[in-house]
N, C-alpha and C positions, 0 to 999 in steps of 0.2 A: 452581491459579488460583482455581477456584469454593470450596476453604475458604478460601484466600486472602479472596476478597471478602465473604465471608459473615462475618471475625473481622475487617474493616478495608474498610467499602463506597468504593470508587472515589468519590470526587464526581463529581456530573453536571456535563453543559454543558461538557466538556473534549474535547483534542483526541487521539482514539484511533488508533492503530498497529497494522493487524490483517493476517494474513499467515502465511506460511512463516520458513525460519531468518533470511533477511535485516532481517525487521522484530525476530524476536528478537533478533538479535546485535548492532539499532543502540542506539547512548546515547543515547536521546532527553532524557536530564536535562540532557546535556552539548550537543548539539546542537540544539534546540529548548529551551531555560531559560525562555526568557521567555511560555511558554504550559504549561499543566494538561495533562499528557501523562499516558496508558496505555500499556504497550505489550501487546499479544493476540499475541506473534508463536509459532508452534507449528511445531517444528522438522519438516522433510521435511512438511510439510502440503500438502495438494493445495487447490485452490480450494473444491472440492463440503465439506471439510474444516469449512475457515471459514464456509462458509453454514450448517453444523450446528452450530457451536458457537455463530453469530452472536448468537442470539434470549438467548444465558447470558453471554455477555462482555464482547460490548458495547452493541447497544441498549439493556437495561435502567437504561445512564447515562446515555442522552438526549446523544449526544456531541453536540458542535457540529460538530464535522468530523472523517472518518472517513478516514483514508489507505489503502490497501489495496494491499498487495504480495501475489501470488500468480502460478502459472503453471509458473512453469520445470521445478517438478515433475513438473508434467503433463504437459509434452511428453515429458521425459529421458523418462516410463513410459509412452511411445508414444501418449499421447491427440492426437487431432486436433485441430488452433487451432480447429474447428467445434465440437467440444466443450466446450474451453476458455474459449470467448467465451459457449455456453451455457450453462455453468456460471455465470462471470460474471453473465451475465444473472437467472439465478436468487437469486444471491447479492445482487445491487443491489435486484431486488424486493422480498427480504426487508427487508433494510434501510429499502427507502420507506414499504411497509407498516409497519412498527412503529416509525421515528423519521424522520417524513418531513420533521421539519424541517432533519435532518442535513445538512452537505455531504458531498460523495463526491470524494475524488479516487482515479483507478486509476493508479498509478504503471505505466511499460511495465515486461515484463519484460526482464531483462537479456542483454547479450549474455555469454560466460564461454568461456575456453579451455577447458575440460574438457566441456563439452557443444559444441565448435564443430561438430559433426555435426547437430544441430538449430537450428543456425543460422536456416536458410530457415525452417521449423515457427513459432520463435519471432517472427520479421519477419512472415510472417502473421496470427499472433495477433496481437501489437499493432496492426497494422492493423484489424483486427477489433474492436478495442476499442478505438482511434478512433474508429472508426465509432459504436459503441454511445453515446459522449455526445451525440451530434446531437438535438440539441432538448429533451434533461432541464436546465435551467439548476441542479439539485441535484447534476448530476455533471461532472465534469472529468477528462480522459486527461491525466498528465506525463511527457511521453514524453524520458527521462535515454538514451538509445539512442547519439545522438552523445558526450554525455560524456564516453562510456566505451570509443570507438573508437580505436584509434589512429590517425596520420593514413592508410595503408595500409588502412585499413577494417575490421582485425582485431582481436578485443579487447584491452584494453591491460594488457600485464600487469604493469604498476607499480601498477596501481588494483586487483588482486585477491592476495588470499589465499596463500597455500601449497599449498594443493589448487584451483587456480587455477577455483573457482567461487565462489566466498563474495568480499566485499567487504574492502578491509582499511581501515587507517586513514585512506590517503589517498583510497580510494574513498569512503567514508561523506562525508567532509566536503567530498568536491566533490559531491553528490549531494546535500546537506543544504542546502548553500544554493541549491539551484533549487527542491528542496523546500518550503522555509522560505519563500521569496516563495509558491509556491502556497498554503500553509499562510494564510501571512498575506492572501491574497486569500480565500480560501473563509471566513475568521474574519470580514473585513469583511461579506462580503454574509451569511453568518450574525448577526452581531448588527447588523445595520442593523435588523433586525425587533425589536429589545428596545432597553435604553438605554443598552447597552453590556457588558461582558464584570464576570466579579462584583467589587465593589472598585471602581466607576469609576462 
C-alpha cells in the first residue's frame, strides 16, 4: 500500500475506508461511485492495528470522512469490549490530532455465525462505542446490528459468506446503502465549511 502511494498519491479531500478484512473485501468503486473512495482495509487487523498505520494511510490525505470498521478481531482473540473501545478511543484521537477536520463514522461491529459465541462481548462493545460519540460532533456510531439479524435475533445467514463470518454480496449492498446515507451526511457537514466538494 505505502509503495502503492508513493508511485500514485491518493488525492486528498476523499472519502476513506479503513478497517479489517470487511472494509478490504467491500467495492467501494461499485458501491459508493459517486464519491473519491480509498479503501485502507488490512485483512485480520485488530483496531490497535489501524491506529499504527493510521498517521501512513490515511491522514496524510486529509480525508474528508473517514469510515472505520474494526473489532471482531479483537474479541474472537479474547480482548475485552473495555479494550476494544479503548483502543478505539486512542485510534479517534489520533485522527483528531492530525486531520481534525475529518469526519468519523464507526461502523458497529457485526453480528456472524462463526463467532456466535462472542456474541454478548460484541453487543457490549458497540454499546461502548455508542457511547464514545456523545458530544464529538466529528464523530458518528452506524450501528448496521439489526440489518443483519434474522427475525429470531440470530445472524442471518443469507447475508454472510461460506465461512459464515465475512459479508457476501447480498450483505455488502444492504449495509451500503445505510452506509452511503451516513456517508452522504458526514460529506455535507464536511463541506459546508469550503464551497463545496472539488469540481463544484
Amino acid at each position: 500500500m505505502l509503495a502503492r502511494d508513493a508511485e500514485n498519491p491518493p488525492s486528498s479531500q476523499g472519502v476513506i475506508f479503513a478497517g479489517s478484512s470487511t472494509i478490504a473485501g467491500w467495492d467501494l468503486k461499485h458501491y459508493f461511485a459517486q464519491y473519491r473512495t480509498l479503501n485502507r482495509g488490512i485483512d485480520d487487523s485488530l483496531v490497535s492495528d489501524v491506529a499504527f498505520y493510521v498517521d501512513r494511510l490515511v491522514v496524510p490525505f486529509k480525508p474528508s470522512t473517514i469510515v472505520l470498521y474494526a473489532g471482531d478481531n479483537d474479541i474472537a482473540y479474547g480482548m475485552t469490549p473495555d479494550r476494544v473501545a479503548a483502543d478505539f478511543s486512542a485510534l479517534i484521537a489520533k485522527i483528531h490530532a492530525a486531520s481534525p477536520k475529518s469526519e468519523i463514522l464507526i461502523l458497529s461491529i457485526r453480528p456472524t455465525i462463526a463467532r456466535a459465541a462472542a456474541w454478548e462481548a460484541v453487543r457490549t462493545a458497540n454499546e461502548k462505542l455508542a457511547a464514545m460519540v456523545t458530544g464529538d460532533p466529528k464523530l458518528q456510531f452506524v450501528d448496521l446490528t439489526d440489518l443483519l439479524l434474522a427475525p429470531d435475533g440470530t445472524p442471518a445467514r443469507d447475508l454472510l459468506a461460506d465461512d459464515l463470518q465475512h459479508l457476501n454480496d447480498d450483505g455488502f449492498a444492504l449495509v451500503s446503502n445505510v452506509v452511503k446515507r451516513a456517508v452522504q451526511q458526514s460529506e455535507g457537514r464536511y463541506w459546508r465549511g469550503y464551497n463545496g466538494p472539488p469540481g463544484q
